[in-house]
Biopython code that builds the backbone (N, CA, C, O; Angstrom):
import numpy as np
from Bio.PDB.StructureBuilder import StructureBuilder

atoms = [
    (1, "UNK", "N", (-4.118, -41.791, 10.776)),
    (1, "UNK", "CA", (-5.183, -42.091, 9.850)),
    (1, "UNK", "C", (-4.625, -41.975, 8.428)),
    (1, "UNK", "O", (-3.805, -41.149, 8.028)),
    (2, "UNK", "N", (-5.098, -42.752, 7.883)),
    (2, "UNK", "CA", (-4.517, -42.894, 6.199)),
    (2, "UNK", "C", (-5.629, -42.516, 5.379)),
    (2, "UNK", "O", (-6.806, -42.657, 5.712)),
    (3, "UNK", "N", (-5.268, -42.082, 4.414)),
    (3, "UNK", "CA", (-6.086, -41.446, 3.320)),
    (3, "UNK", "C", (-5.101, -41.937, 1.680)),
    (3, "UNK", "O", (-3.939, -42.140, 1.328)),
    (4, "UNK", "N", (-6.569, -41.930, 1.073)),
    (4, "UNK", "CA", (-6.084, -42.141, -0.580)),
    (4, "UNK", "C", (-6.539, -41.325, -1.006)),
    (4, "UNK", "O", (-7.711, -41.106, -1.311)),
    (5, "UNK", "N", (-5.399, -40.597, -1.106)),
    (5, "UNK", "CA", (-6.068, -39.131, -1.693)),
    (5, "UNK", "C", (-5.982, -39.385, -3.904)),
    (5, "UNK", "O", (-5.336, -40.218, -4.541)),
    (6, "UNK", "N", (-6.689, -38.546, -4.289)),
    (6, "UNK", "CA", (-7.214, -38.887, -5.600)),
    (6, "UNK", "C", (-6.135, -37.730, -6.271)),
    (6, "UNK", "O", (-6.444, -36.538, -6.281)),
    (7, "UNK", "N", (-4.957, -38.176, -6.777)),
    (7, "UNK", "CA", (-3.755, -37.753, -6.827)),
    (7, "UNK", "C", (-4.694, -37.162, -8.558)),
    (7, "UNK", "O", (-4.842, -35.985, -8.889)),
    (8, "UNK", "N", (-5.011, -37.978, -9.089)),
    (8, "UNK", "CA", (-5.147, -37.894, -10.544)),
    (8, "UNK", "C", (-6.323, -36.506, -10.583)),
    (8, "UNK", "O", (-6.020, -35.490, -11.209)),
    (9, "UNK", "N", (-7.156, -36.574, -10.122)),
    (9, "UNK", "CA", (-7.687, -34.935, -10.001)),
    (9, "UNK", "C", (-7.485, -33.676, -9.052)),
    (9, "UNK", "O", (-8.223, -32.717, -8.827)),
    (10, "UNK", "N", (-6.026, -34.069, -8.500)),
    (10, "UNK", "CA", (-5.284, -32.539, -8.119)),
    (10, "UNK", "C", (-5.011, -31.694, -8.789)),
    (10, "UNK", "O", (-4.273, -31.743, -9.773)),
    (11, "UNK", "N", (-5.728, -30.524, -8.228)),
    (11, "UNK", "CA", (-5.031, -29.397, -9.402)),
    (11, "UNK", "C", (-4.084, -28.782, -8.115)),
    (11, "UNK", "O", (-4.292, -28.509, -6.933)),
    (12, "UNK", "N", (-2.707, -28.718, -9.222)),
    (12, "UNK", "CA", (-1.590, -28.009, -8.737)),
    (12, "UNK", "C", (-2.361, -26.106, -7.917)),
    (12, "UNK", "O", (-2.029, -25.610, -6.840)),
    (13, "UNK", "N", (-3.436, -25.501, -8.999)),
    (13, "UNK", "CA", (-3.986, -24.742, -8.247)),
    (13, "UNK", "C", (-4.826, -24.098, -7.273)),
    (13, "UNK", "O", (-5.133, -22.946, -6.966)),
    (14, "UNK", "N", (-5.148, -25.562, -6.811)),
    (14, "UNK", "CA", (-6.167, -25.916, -5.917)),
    (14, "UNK", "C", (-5.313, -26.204, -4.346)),
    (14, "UNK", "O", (-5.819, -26.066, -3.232)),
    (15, "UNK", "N", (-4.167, -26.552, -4.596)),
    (15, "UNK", "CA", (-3.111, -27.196, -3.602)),
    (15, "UNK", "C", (-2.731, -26.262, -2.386)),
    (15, "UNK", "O", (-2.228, -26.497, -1.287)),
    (16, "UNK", "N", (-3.148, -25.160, -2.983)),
    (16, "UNK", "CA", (-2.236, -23.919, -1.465)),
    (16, "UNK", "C", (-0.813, -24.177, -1.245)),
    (16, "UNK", "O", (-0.377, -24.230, -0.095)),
    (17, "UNK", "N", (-0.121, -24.327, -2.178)),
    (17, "UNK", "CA", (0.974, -24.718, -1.487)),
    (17, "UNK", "C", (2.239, -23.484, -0.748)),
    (17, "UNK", "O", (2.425, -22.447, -1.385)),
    (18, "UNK", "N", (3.038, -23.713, 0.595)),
    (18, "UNK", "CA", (3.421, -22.732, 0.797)),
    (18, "UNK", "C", (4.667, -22.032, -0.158)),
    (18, "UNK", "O", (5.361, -22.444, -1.088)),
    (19, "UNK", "N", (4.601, -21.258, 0.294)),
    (19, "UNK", "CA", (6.169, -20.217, -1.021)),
    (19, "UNK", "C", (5.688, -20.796, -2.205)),
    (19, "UNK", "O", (4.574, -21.202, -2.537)),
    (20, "UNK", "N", (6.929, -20.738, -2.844)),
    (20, "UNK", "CA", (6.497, -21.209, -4.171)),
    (20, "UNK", "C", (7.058, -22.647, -4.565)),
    (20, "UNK", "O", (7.928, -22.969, -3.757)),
    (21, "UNK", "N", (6.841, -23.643, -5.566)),
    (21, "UNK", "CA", (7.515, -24.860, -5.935)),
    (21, "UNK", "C", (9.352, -24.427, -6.180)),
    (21, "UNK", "O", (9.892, -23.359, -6.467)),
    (22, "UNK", "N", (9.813, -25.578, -5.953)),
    (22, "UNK", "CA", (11.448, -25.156, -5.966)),
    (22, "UNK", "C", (11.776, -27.048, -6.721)),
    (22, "UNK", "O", (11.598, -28.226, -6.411)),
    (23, "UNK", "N", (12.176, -26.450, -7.511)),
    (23, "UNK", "CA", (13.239, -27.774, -7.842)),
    (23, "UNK", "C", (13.742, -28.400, -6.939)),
    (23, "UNK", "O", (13.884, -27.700, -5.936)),
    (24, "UNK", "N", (14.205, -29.785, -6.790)),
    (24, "UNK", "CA", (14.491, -30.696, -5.608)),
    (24, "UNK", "C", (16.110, -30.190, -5.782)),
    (24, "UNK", "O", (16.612, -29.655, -4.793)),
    (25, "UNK", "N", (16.714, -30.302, -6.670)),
    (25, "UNK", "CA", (18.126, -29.609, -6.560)),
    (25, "UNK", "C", (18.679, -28.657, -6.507)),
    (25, "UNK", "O", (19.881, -28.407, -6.589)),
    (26, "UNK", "N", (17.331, -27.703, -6.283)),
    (26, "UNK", "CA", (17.842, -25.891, -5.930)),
    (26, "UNK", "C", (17.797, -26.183, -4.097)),
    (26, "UNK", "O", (18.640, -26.023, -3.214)),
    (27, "UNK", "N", (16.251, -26.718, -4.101)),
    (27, "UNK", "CA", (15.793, -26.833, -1.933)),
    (27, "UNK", "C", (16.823, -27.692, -1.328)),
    (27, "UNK", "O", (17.078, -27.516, -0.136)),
    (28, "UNK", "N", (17.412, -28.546, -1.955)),
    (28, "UNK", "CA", (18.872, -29.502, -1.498)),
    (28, "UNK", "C", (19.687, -28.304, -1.218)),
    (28, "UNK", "O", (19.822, -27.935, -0.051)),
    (29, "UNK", "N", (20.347, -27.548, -2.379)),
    (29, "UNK", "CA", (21.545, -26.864, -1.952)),
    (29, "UNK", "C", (21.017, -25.708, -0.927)),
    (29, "UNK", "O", (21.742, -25.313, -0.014)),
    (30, "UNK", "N", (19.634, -25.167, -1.153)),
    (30, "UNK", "CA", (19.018, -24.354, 0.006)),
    (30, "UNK", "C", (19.449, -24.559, 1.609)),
    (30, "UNK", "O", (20.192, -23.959, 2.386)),
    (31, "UNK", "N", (18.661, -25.624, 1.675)),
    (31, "UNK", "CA", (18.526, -26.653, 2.920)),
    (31, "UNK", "C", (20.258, -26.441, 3.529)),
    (31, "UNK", "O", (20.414, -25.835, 4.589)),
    (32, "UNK", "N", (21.220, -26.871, 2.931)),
    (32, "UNK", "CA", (22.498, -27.205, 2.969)),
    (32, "UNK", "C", (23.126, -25.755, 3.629)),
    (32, "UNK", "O", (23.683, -25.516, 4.700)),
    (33, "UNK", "N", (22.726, -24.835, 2.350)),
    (33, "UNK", "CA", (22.875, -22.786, 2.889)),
    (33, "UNK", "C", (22.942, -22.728, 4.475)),
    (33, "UNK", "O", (23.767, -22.540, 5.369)),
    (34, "UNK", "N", (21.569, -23.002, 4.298)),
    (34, "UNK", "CA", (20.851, -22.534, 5.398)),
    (34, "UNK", "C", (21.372, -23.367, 6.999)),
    (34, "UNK", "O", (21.317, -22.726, 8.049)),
    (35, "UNK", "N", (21.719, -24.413, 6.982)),
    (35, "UNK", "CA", (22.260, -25.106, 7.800)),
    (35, "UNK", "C", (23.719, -24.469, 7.685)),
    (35, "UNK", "O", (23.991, -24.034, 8.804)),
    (36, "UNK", "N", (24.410, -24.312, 7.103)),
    (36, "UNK", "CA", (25.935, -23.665, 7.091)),
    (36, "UNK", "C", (25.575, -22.246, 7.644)),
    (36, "UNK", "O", (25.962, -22.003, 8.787)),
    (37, "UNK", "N", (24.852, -21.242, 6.942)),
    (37, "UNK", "CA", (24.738, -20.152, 7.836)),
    (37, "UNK", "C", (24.377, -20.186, 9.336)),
    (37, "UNK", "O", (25.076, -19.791, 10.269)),
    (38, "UNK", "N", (22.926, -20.837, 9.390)),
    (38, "UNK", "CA", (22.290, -20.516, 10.990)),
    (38, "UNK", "C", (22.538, -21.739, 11.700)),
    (38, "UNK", "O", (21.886, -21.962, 12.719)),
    (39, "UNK", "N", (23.412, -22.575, 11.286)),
    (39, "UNK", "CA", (23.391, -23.723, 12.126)),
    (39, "UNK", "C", (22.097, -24.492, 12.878)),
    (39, "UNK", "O", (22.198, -25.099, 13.944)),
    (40, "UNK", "N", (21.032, -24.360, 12.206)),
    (40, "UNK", "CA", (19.911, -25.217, 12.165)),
    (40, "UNK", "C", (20.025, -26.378, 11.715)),
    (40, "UNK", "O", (20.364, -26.627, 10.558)),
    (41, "UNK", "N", (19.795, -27.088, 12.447)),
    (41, "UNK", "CA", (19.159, -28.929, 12.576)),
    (41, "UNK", "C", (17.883, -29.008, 11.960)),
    (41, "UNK", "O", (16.733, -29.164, 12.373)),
    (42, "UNK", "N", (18.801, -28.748, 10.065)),
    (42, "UNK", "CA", (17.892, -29.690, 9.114)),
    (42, "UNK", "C", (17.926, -30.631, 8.283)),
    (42, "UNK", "O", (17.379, -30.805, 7.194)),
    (43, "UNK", "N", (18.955, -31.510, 9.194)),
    (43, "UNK", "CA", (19.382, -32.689, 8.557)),
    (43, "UNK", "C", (18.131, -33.774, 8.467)),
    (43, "UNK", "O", (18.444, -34.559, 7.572)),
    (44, "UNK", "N", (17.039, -34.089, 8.938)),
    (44, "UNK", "CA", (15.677, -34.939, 8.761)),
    (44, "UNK", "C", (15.430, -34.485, 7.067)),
    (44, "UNK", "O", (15.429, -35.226, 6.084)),
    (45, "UNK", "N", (15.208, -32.864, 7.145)),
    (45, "UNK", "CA", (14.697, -32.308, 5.604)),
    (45, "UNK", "C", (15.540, -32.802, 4.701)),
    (45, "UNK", "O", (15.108, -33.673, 3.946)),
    (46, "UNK", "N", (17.050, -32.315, 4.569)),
    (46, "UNK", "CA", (17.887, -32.729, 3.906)),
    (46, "UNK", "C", (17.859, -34.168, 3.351)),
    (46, "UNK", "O", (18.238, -34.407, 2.204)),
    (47, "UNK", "N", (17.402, -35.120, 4.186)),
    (47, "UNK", "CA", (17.257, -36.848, 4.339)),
    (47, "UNK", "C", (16.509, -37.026, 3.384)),
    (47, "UNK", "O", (16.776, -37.721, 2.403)),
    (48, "UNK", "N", (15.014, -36.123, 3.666)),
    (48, "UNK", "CA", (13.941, -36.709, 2.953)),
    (48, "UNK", "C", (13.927, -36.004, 1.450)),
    (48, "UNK", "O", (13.129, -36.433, 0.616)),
    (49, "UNK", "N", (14.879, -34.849, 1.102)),
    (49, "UNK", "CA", (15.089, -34.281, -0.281)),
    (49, "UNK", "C", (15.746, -35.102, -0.699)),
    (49, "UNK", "O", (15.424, -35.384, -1.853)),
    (50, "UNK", "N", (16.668, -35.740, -0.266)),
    (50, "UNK", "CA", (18.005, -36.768, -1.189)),
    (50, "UNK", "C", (17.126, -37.837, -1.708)),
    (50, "UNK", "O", (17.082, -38.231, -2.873)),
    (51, "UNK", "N", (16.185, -38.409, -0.346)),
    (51, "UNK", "CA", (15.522, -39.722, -0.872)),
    (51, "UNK", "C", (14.769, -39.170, -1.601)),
    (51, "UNK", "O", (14.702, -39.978, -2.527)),
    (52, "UNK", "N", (14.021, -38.204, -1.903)),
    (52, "UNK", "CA", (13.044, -37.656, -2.871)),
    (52, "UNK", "C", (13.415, -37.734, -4.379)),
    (52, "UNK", "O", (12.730, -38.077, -5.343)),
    (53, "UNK", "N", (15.063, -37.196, -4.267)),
    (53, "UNK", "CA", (15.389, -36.551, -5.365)),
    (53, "UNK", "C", (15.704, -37.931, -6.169)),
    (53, "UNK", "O", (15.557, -38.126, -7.376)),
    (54, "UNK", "N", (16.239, -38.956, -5.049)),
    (54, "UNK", "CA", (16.229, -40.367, -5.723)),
    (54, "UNK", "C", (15.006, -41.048, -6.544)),
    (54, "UNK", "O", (15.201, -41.639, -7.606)),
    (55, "UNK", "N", (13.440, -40.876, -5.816)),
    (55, "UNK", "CA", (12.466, -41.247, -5.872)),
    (55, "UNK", "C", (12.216, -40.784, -7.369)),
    (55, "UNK", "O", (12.011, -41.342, -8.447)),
    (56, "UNK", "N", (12.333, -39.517, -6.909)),
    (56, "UNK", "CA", (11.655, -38.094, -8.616)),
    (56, "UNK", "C", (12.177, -37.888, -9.740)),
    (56, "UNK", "O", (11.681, -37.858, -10.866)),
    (57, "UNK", "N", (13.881, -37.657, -9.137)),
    (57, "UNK", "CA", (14.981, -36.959, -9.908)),
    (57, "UNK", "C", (14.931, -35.489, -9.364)),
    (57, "UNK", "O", (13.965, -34.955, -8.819)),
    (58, "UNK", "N", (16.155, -34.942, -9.618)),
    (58, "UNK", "CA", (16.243, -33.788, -9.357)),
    (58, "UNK", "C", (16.181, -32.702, -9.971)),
    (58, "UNK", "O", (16.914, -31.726, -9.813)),
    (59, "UNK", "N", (15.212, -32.838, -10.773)),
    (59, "UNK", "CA", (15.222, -31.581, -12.046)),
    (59, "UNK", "C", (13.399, -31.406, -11.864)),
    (59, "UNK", "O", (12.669, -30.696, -12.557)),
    (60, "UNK", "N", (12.884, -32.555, -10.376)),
    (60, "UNK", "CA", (10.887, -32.198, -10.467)),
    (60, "UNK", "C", (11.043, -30.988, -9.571)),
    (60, "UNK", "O", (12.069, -30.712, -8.949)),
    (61, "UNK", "N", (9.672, -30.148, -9.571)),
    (61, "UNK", "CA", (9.930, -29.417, -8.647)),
    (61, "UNK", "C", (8.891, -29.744, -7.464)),
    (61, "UNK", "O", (7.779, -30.142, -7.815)),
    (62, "UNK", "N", (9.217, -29.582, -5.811)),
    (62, "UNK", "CA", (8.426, -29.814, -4.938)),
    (62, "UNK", "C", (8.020, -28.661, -4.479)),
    (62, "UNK", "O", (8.562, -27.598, -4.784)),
    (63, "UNK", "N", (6.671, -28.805, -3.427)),
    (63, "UNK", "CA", (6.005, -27.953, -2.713)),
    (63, "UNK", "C", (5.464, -28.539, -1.909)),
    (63, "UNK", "O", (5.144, -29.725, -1.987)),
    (64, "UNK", "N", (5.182, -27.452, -0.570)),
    (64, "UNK", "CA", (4.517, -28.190, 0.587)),
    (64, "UNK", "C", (3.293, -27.800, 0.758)),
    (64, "UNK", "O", (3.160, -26.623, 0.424)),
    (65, "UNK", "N", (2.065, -28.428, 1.247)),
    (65, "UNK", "CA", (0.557, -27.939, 1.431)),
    (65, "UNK", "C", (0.223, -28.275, 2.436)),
    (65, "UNK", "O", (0.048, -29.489, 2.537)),
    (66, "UNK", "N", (0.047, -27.697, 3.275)),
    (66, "UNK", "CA", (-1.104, -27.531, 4.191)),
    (66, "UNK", "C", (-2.521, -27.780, 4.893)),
    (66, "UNK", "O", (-3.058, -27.197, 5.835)),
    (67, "UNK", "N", (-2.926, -28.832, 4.114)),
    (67, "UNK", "CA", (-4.438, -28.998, 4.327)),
    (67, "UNK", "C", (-5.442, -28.076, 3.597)),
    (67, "UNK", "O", (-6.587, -28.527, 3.580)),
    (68, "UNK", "N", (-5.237, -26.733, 2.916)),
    (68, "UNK", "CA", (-6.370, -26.058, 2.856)),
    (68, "UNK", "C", (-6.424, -26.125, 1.110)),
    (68, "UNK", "O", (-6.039, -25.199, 0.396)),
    (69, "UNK", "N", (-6.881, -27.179, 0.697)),
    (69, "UNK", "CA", (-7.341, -27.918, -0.322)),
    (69, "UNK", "C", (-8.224, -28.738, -0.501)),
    (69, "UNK", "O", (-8.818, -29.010, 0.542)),
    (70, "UNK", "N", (-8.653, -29.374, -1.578)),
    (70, "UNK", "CA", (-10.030, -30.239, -1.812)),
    (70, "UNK", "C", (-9.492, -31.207, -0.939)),
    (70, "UNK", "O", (-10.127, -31.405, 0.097)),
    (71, "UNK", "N", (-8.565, -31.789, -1.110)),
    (71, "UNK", "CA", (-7.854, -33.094, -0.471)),
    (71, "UNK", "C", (-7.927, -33.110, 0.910)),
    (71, "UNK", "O", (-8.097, -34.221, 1.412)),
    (72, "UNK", "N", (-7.861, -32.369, 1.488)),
    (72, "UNK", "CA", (-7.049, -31.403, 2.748)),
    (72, "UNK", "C", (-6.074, -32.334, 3.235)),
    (72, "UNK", "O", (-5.959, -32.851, 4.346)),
    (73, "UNK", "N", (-5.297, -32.462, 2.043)),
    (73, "UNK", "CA", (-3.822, -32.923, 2.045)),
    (73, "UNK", "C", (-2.683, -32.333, 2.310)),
    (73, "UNK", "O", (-2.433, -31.324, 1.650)),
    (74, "UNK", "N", (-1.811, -32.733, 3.209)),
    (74, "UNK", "CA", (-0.679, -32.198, 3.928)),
    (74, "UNK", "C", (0.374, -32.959, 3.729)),
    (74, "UNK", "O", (0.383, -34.187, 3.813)),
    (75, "UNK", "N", (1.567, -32.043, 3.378)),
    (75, "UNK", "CA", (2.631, -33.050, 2.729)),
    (75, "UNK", "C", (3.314, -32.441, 1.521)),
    (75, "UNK", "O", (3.037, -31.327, 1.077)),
    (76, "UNK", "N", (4.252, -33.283, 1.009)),
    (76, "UNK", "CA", (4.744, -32.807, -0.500)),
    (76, "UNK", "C", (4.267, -33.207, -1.424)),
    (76, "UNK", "O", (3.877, -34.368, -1.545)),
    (77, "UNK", "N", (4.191, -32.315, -2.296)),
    (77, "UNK", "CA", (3.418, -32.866, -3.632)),
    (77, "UNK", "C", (5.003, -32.693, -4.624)),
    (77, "UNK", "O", (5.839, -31.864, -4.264)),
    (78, "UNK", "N", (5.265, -33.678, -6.003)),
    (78, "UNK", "CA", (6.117, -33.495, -6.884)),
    (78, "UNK", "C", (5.332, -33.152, -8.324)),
    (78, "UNK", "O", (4.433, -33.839, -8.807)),
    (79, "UNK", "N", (5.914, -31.867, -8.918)),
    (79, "UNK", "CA", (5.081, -31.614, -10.126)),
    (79, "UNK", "C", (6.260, -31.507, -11.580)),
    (79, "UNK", "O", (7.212, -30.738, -11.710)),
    (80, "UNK", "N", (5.905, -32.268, -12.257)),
    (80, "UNK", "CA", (6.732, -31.913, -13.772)),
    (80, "UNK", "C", (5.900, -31.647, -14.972)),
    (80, "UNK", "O", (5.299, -32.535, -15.577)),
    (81, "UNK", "N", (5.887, -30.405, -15.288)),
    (81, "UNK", "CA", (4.990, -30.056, -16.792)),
    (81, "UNK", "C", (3.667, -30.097, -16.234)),
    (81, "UNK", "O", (2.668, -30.759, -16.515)),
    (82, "UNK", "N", (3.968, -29.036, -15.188)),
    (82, "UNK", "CA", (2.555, -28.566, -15.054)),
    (82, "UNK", "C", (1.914, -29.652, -14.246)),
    (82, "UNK", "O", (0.764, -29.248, -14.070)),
    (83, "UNK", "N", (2.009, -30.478, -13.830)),
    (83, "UNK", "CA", (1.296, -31.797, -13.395)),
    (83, "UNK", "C", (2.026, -32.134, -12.299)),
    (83, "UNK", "O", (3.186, -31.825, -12.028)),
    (84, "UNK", "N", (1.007, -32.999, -11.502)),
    (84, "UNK", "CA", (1.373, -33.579, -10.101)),
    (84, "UNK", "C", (1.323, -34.663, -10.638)),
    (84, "UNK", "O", (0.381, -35.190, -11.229)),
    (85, "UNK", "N", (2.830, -35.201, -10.355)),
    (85, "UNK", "CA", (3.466, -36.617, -10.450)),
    (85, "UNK", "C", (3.375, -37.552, -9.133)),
    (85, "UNK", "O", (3.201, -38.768, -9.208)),
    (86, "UNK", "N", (3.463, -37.103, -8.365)),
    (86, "UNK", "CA", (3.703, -37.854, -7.124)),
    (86, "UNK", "C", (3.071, -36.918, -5.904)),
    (86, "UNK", "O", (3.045, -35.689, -5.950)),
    (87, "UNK", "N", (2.592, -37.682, -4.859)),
    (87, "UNK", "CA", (3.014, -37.048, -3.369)),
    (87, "UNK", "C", (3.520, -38.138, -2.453)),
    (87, "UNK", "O", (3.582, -39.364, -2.549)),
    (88, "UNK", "N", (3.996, -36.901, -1.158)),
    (88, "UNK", "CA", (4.401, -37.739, -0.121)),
    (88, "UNK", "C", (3.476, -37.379, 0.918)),
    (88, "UNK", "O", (3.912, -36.420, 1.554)),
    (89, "UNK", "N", (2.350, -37.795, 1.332)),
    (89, "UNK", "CA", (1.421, -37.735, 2.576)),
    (89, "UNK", "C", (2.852, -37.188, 4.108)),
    (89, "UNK", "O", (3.853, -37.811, 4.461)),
    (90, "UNK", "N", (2.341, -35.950, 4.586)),
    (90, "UNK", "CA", (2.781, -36.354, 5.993)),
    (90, "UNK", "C", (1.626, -36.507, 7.230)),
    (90, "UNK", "O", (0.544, -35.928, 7.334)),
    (91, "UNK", "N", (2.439, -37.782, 8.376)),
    (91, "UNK", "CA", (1.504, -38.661, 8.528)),
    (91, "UNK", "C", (1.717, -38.460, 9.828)),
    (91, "UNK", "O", (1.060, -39.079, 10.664)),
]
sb = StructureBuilder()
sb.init_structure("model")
sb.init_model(0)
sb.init_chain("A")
sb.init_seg("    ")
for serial, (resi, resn, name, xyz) in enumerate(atoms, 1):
    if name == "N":
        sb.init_residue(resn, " ", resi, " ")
    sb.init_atom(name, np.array(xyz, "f"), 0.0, 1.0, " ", f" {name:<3s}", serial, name[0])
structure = sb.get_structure()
């Protein structure tokens, strides 16, 4: 099911998002850590940060939400200066 969610009256504090926002080029080299230490298969994540970071740049910061918002939107949201620039619906 698809939704248009109303990007322009998200509040970043309304979002729930989990942990906290991370720059797309801190959660890249994260992602990368974390696969070198525990040998976890998170090369899909890794995929979709590179194309992100292409999409955004790598200096926005992302976060993930959950549904438990006005939106009850699930997915990444991209925020620069305080503001939600973008999301990515997951579907």
């Amino acid at each position: 099911m698809f939704y248009d969610y109303d990007i322009e009256n998200m509040k970043i504090e309304e979002m729930d998002i989990v942990g906290e926002l991370e720059i797309i080029d801190e959660s890249i080299k994260n992602i990368k850590k974390t696969m070198k230490e525990t040998g976890e298969n998170l090369k899909s994540v890794l995929d979709d940060m590179e194309y992100y970071k292409k999409k955004y740049g790598g200096d926005i910061s992302v976060g993930w939400c959950n549904a438990d918002n006005p939106e009850a939107f699930v997915g990444y949201i991209f925020v620069k200066n305080d503001e939600i620039i973008g999301i990515e619906p997951y579907m």
